[in-house]
N, CA, C and O atoms as CSV, one atom per row, in Angstrom:
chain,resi,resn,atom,element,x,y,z
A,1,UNK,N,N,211.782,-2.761,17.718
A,1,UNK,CA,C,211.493,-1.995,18.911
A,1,UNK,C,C,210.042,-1.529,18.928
A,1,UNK,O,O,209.367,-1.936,19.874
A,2,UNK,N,N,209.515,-0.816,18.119
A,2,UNK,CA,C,208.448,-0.227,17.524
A,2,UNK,C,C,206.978,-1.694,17.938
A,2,UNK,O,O,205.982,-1.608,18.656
A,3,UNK,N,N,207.579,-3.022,16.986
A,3,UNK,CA,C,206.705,-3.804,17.307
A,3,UNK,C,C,205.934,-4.054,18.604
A,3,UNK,O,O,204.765,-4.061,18.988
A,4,UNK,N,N,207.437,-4.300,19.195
A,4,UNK,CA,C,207.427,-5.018,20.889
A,4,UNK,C,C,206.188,-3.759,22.132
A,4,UNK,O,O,205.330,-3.939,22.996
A,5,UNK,N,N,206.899,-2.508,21.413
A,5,UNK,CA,C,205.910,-1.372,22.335
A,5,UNK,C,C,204.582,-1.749,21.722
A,5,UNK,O,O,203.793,-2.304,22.486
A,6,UNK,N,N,204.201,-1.546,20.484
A,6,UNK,CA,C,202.760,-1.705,19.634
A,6,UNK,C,C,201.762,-3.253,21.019
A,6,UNK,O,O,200.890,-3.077,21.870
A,7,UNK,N,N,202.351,-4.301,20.662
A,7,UNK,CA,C,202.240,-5.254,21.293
A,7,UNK,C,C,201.552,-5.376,22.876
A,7,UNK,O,O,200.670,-6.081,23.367
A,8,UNK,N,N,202.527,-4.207,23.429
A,8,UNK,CA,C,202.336,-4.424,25.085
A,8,UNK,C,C,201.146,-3.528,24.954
A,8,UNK,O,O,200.101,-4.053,25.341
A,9,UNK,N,N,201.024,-2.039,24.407
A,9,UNK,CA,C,200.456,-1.355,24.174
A,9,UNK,C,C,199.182,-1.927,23.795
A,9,UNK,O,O,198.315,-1.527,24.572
A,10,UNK,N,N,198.764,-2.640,22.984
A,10,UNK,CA,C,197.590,-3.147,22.588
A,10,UNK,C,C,197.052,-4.285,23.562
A,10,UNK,O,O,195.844,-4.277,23.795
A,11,UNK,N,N,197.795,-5.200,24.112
A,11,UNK,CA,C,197.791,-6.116,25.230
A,11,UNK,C,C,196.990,-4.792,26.326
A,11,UNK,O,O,195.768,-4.832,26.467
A,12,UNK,N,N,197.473,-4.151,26.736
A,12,UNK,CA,C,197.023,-3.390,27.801
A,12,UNK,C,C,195.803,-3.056,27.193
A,12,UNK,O,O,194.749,-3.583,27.548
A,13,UNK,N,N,195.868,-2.276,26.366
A,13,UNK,CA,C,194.569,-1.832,25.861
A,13,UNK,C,C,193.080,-3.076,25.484
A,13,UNK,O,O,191.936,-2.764,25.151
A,14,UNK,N,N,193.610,-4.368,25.678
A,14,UNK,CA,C,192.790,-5.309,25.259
A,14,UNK,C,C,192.140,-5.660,26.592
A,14,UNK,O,O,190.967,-6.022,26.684
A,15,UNK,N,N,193.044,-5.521,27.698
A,15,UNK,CA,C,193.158,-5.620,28.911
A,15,UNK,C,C,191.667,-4.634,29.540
A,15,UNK,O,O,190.681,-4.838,30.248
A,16,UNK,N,N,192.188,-3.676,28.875
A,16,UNK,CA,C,191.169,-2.221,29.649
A,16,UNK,C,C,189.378,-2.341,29.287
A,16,UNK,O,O,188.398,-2.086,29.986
A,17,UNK,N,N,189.526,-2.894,27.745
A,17,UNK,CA,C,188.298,-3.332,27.064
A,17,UNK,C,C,188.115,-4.619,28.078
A,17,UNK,O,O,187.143,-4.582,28.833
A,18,UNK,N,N,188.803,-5.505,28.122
A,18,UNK,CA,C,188.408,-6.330,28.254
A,18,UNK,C,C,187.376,-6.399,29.934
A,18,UNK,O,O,186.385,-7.086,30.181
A,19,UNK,N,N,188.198,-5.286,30.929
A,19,UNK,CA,C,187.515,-5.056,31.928
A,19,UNK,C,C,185.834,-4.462,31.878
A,19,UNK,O,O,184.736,-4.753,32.354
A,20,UNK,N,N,186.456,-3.451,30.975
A,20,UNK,CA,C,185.220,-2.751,30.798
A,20,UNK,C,C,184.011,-3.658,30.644
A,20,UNK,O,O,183.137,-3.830,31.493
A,21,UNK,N,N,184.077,-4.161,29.556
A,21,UNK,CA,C,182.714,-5.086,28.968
A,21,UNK,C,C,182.378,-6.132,29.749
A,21,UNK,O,O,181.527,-6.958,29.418
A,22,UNK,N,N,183.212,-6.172,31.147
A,22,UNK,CA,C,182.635,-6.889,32.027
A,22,UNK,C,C,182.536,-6.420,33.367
A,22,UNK,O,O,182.465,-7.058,34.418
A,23,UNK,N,N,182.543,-5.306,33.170
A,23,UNK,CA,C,181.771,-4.300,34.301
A,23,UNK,C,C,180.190,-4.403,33.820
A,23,UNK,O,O,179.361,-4.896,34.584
A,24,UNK,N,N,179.721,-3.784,32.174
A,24,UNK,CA,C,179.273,-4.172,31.871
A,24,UNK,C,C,178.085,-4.849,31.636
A,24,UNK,O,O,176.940,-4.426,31.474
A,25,UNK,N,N,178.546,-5.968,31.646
A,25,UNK,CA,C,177.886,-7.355,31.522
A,25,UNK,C,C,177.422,-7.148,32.652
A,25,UNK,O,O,176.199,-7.051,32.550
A,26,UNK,N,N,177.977,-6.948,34.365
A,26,UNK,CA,C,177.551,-6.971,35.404
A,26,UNK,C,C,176.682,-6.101,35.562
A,26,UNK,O,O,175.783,-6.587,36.247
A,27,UNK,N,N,176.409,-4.759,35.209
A,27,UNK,CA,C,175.027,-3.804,34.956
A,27,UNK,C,C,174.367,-4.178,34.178
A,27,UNK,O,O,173.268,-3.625,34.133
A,28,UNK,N,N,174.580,-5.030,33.394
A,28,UNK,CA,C,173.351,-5.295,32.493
A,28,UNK,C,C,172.403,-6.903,33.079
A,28,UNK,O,O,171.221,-7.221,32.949
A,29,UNK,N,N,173.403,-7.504,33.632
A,29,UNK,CA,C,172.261,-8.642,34.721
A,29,UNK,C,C,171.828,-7.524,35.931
A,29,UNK,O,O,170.652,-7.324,36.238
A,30,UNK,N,N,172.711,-6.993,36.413
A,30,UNK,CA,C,171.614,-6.176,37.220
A,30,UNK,C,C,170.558,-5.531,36.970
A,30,UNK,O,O,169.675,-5.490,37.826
A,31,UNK,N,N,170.381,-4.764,35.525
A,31,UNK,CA,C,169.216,-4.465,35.314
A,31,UNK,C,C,168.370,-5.191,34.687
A,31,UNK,O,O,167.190,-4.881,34.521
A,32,UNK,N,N,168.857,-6.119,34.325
A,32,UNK,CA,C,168.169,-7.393,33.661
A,32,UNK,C,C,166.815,-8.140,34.950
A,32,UNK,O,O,165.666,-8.577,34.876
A,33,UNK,N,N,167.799,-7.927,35.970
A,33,UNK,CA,C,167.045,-8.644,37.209
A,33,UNK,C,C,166.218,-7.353,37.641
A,33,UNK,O,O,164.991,-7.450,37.671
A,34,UNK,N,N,166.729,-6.349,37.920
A,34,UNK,CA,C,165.475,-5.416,37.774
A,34,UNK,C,C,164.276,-5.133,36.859
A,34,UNK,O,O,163.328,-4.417,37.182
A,35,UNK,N,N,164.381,-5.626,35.945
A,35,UNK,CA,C,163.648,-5.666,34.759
A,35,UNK,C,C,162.147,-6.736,35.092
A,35,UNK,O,O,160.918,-6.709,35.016
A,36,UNK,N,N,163.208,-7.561,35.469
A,36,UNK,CA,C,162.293,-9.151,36.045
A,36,UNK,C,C,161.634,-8.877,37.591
A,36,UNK,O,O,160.590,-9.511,37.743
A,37,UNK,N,N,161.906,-8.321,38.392
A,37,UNK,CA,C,161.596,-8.003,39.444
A,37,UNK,C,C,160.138,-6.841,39.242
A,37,UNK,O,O,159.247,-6.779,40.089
A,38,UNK,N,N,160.150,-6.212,38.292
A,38,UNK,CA,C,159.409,-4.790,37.996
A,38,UNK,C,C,158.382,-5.247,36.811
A,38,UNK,O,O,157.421,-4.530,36.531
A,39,UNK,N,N,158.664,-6.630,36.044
A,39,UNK,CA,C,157.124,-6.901,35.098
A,39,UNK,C,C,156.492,-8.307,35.508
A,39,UNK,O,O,155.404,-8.692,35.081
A,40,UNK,N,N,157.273,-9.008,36.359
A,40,UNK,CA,C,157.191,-10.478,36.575
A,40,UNK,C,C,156.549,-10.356,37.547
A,40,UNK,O,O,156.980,-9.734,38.518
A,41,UNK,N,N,154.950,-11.120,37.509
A,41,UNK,CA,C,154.365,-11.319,38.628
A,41,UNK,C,C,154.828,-12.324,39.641
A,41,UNK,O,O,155.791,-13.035,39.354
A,42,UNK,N,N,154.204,-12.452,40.848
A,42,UNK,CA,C,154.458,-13.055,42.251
A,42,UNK,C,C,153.702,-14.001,43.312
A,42,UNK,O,O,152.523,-13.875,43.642
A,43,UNK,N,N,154.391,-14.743,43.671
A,43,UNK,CA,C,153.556,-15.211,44.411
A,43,UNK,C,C,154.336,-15.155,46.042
A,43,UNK,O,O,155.498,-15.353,46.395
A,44,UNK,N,N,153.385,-14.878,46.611
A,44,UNK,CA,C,153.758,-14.327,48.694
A,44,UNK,C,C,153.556,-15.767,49.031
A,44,UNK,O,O,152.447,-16.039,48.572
A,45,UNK,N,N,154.060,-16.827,49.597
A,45,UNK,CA,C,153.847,-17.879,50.329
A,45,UNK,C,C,153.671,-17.430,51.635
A,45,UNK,O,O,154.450,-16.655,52.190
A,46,UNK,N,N,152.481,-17.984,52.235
A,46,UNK,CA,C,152.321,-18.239,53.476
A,46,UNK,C,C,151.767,-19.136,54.278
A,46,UNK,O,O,151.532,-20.261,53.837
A,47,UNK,N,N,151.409,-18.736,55.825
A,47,UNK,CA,C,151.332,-20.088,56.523
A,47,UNK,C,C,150.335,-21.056,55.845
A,47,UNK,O,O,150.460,-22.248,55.564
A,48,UNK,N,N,149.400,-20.270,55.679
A,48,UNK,CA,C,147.893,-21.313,55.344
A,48,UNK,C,C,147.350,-20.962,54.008
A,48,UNK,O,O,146.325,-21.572,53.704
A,49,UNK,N,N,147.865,-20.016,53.045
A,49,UNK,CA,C,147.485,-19.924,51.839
A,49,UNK,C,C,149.012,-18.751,50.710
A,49,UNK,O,O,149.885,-17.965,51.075
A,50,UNK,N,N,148.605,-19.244,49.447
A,50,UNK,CA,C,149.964,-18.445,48.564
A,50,UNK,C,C,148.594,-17.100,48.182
A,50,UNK,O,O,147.368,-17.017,48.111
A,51,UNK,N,N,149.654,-16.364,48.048
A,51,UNK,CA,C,148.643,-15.014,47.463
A,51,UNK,C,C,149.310,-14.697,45.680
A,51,UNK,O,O,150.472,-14.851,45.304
A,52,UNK,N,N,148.493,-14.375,45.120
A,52,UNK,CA,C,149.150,-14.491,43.487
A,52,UNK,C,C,149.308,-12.753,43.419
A,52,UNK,O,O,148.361,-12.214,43.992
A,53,UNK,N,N,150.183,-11.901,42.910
A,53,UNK,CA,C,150.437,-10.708,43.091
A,53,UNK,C,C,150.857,-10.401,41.480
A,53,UNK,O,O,151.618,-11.049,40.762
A,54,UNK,N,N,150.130,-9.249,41.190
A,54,UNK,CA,C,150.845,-8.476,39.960
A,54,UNK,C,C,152.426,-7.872,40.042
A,54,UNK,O,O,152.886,-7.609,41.153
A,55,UNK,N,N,153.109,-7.696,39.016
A,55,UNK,CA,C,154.008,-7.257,39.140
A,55,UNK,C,C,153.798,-5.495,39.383
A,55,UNK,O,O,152.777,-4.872,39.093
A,56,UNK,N,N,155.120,-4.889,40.019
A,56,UNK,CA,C,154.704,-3.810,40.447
A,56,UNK,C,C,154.587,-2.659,39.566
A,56,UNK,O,O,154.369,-1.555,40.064
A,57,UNK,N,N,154.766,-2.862,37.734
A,57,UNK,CA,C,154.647,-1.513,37.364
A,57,UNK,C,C,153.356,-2.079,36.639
A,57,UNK,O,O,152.589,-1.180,36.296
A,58,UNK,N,N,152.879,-3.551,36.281
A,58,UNK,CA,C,151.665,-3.907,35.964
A,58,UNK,C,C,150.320,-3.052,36.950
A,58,UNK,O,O,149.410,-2.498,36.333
A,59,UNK,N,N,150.350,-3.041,38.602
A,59,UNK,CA,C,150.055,-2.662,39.123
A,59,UNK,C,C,149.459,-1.201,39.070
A,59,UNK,O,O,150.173,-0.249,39.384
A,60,UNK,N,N,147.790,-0.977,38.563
A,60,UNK,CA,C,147.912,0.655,38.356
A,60,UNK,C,C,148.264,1.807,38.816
A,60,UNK,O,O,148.594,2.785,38.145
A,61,UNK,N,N,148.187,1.699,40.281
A,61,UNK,CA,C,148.911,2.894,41.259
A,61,UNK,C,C,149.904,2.562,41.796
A,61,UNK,O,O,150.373,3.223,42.722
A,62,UNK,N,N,150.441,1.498,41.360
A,62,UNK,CA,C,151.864,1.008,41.786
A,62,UNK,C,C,151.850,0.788,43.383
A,62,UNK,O,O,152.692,1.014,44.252
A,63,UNK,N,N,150.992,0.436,43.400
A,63,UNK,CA,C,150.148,-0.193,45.064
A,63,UNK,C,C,149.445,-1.494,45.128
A,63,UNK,O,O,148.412,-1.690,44.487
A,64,UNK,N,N,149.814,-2.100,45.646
A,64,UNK,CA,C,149.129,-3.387,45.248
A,64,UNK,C,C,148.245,-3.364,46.114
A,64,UNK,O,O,148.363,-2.804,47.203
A,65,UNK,N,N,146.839,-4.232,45.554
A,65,UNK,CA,C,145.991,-4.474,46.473
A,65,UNK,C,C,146.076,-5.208,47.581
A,65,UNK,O,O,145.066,-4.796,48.152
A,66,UNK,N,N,146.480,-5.892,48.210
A,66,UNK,CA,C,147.143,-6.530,49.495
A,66,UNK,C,C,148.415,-6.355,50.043
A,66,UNK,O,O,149.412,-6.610,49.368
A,67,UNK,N,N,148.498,-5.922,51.269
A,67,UNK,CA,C,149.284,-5.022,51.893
A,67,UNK,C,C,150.760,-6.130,51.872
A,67,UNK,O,O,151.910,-5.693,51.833
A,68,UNK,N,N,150.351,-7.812,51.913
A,68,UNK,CA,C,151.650,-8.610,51.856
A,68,UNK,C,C,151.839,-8.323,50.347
A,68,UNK,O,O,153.052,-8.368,50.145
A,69,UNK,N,N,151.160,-8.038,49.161
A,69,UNK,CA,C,152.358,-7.833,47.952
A,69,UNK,C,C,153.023,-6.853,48.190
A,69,UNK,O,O,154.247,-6.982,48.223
A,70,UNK,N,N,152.215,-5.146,48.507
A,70,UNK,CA,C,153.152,-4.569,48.688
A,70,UNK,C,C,154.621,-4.572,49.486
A,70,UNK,O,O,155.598,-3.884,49.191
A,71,UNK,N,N,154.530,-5.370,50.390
A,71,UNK,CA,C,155.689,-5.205,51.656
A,71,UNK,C,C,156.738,-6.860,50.772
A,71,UNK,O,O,157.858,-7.065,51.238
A,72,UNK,N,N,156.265,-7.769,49.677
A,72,UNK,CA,C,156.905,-8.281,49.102
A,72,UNK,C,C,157.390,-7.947,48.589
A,72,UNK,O,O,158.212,-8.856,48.709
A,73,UNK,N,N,158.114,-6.928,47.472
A,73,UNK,CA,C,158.041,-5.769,46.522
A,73,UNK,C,C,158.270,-4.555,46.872
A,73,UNK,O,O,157.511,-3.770,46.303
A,74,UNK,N,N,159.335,-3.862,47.892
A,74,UNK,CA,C,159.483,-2.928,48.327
A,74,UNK,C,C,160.097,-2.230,47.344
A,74,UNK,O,O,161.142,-2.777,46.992
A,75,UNK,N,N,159.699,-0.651,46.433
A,75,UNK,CA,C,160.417,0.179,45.859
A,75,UNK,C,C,161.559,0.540,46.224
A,75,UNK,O,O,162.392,0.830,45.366
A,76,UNK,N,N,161.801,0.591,47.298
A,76,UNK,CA,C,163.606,0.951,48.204
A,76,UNK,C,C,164.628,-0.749,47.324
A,76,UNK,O,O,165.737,-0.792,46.793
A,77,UNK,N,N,163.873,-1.549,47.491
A,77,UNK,CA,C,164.768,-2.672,47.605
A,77,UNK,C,C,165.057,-2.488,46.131
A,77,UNK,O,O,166.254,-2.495,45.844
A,78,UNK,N,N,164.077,-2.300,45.002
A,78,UNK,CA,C,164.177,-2.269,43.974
A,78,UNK,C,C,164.929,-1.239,43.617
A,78,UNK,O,O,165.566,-1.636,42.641
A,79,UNK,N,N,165.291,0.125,43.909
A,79,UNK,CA,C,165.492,0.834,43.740
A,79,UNK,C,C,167.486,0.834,44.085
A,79,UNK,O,O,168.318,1.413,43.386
A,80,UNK,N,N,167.705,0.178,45.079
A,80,UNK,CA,C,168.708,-0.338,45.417
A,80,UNK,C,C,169.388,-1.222,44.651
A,80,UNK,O,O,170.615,-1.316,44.656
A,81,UNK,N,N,168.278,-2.207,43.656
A,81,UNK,CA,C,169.167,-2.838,42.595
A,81,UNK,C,C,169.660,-2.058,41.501
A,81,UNK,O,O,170.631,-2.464,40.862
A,82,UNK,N,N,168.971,-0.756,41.162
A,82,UNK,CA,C,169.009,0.136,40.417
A,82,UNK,C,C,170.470,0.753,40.485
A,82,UNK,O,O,171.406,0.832,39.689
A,83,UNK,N,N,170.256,1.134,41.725
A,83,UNK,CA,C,171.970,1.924,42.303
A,83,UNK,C,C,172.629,1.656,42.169
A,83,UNK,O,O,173.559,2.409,41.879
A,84,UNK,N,N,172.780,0.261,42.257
A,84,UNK,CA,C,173.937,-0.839,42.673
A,84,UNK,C,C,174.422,-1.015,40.852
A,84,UNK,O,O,175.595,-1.137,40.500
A,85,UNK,N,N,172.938,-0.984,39.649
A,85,UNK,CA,C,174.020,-1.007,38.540
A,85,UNK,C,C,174.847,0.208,38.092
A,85,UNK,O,O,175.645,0.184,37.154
A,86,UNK,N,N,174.597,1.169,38.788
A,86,UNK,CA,C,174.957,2.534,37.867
A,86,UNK,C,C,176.906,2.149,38.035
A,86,UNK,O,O,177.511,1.772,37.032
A,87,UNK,N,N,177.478,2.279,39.081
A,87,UNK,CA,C,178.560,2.167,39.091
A,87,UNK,C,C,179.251,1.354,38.178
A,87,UNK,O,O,180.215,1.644,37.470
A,88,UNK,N,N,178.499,0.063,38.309
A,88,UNK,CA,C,179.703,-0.685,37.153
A,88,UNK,C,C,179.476,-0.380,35.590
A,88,UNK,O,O,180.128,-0.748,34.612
A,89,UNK,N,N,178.362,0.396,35.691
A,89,UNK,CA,C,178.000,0.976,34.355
A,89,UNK,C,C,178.910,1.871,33.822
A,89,UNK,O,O,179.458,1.868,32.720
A,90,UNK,N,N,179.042,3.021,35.223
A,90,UNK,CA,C,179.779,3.851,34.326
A,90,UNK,C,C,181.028,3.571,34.149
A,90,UNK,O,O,181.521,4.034,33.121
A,91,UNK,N,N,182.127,2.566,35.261
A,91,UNK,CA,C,183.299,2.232,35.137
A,91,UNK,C,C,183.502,1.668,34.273
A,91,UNK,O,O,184.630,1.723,33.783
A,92,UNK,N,N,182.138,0.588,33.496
A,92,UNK,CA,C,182.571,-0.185,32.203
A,92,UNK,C,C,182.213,0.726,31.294
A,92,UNK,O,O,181.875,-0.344,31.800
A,93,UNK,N,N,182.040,1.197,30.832
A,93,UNK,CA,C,181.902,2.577,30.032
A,93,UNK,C,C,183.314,3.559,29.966
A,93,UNK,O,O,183.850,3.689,28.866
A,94,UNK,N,N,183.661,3.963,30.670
A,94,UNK,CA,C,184.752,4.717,31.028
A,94,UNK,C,C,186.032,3.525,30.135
A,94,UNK,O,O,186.858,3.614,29.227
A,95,UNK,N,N,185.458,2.353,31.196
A,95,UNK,CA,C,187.296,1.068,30.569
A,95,UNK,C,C,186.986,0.834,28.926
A,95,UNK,O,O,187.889,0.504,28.157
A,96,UNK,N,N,185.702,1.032,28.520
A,96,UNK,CA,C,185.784,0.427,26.947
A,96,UNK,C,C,186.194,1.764,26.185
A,96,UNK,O,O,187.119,1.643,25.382
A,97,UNK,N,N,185.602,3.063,26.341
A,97,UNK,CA,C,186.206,4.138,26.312
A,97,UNK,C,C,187.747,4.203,25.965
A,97,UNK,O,O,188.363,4.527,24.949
A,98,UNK,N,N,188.080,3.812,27.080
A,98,UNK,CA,C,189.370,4.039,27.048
A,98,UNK,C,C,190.385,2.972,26.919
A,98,UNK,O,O,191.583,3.221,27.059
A,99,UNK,N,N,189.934,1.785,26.654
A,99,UNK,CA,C,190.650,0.765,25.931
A,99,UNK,C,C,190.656,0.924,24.272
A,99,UNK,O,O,191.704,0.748,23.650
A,100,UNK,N,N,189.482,1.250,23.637
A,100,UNK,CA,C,189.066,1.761,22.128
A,100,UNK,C,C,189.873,2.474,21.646
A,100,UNK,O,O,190.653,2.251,20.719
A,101,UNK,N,N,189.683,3.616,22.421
A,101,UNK,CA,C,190.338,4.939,21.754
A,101,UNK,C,C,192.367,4.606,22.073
A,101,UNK,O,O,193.208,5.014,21.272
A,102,UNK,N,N,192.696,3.901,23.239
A,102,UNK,CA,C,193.995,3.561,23.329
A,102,UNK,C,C,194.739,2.742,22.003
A,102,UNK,O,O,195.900,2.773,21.594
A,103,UNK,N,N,193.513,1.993,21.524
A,103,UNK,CA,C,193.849,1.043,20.201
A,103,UNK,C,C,193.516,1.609,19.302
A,103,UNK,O,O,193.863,1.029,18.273
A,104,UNK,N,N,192.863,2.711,19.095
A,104,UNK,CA,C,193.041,3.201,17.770
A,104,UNK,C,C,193.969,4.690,17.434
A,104,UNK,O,O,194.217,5.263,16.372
A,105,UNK,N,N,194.311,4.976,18.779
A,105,UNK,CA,C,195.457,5.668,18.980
A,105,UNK,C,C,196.556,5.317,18.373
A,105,UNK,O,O,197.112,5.886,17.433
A,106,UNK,N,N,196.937,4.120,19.073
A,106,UNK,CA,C,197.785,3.210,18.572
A,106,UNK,C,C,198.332,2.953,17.387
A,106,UNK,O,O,199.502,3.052,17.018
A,107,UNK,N,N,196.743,2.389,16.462
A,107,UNK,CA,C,196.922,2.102,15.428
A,107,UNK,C,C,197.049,3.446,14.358
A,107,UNK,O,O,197.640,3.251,13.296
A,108,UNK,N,N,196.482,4.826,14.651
A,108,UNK,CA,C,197.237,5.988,14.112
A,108,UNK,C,C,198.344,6.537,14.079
A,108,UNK,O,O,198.726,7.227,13.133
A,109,UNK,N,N,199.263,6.208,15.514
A,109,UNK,CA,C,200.689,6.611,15.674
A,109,UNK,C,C,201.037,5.630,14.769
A,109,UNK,O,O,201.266,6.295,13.759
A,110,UNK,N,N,201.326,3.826,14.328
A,110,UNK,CA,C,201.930,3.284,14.239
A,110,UNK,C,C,201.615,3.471,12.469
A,110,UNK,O,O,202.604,3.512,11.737
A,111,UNK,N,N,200.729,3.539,12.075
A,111,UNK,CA,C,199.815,4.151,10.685
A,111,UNK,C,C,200.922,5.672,9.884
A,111,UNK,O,O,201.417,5.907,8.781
A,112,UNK,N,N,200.859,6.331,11.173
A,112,UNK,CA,C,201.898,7.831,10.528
A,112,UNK,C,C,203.858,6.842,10.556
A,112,UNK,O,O,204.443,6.403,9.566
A,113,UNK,N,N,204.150,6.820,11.429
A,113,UNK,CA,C,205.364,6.161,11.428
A,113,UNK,C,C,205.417,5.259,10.153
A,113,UNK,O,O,206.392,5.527,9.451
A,114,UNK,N,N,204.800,4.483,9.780
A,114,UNK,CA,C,205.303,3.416,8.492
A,114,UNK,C,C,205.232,4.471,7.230
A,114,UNK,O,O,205.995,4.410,6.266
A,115,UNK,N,N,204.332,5.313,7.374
A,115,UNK,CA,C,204.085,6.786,6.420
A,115,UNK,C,C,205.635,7.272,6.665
A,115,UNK,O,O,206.171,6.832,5.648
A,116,UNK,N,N,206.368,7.735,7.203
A,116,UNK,CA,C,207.016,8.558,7.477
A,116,UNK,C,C,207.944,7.511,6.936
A,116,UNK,O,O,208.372,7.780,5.814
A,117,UNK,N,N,208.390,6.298,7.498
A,117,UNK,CA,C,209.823,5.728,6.375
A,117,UNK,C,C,209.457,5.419,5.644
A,117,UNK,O,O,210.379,4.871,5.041
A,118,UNK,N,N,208.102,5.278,4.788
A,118,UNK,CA,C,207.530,5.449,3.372
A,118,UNK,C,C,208.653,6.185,2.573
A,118,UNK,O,O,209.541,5.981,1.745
A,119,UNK,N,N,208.043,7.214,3.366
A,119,UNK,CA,C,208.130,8.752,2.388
A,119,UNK,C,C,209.828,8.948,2.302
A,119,UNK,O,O,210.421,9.528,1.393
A,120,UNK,N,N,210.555,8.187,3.717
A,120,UNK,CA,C,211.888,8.511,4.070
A,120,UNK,C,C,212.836,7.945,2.654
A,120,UNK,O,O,213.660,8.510,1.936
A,121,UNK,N,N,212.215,6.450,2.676
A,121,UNK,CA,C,212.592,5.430,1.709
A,121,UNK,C,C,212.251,5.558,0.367
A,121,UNK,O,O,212.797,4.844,-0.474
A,122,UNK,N,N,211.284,6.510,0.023
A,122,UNK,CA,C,211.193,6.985,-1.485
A,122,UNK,C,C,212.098,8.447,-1.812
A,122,UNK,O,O,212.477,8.667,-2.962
A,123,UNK,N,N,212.392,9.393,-0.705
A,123,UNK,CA,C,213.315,10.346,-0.548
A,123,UNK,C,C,214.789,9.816,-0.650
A,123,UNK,O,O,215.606,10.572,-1.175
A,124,UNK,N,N,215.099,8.909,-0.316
A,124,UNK,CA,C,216.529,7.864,-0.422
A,124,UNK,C,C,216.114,7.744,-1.851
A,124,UNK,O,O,216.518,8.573,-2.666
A,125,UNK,N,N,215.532,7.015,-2.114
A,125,UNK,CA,C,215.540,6.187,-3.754
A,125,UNK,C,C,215.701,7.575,-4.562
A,125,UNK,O,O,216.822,7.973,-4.881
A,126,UNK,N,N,214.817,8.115,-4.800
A,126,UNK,CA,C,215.047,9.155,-5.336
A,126,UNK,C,C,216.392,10.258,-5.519
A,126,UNK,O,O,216.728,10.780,-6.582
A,127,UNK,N,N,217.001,10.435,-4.277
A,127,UNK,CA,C,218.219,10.913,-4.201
A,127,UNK,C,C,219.258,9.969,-4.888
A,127,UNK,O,O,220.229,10.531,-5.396
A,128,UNK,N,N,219.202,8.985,-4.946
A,128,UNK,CA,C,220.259,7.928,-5.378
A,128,UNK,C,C,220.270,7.750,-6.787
A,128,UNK,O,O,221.325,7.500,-7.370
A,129,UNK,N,N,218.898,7.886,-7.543
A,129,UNK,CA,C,218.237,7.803,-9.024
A,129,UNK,C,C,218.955,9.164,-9.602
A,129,UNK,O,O,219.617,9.132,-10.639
A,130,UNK,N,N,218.680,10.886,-8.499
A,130,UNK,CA,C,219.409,11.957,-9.359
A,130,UNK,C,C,220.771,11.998,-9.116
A,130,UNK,O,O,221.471,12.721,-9.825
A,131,UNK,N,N,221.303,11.274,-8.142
A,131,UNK,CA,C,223.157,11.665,-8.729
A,131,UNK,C,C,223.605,10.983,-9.621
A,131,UNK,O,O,224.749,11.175,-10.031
């Protein structure tokens, strides 16, 4: 009986990790691509010539000298990829959280219980040894 609960119990809990770390994964390409967006320089294509652009924290006043890098490179837009990771950050955080601690919960309840008919099964032996 004991097994079969342990089992589902840990299944779920593998389940919860398993979400988590791919919430995750999904904040971490998002900031990954923010990362790349914020040191990776640029190039603006246009009609009759490409313009070569610093990246925007390379940039010393975080202004670029030509008004098409800046408007290539909008801080809102960037800032929006930013936003967009926090959520799955903290939900995958929260699911590994709480898939972890469910499995090592687990493995402490199921840890005291084999303790306990240990102790039950040396209390038998023993009683049987003094009559």
């Amino acid at each position: 009986m004991h097994w079969a609960a342990r089992q589902h119990f840990d299944r779920r809990s593998g389940t919860l990790l398993g979400w988590g770390l791919g919430l995750l994964a999904v904040a971490a390409g998002l900031l990954i691509w923010l990362g790349y967006l914020l040191l990776a320089p640029y190039t603006v294509h246009s009609y009759s010539y490409d313009l070569e652009c610093d990246s925007p924290v390379a940039d010393s006043h975080f202004r670029s000298s030509s008004p098409r890098c800046g408007s290539a490179r909008d801080w809102p837009e960037l800032m929006l990829i930013l936003a967009l990771s926090v959520p799955p950050a903290v939900a995958g955080t929260a699911l590994c959280v709480s898939g972890s601690t469910r499995k090592q919960t687990s493995a402490h309840v199921f840890a005291v219980i084999e303790m306990q008919k240990s102790e039950e099964r040396l209390r038998n032996k023993q009683d049987e040894q003094g009559r």
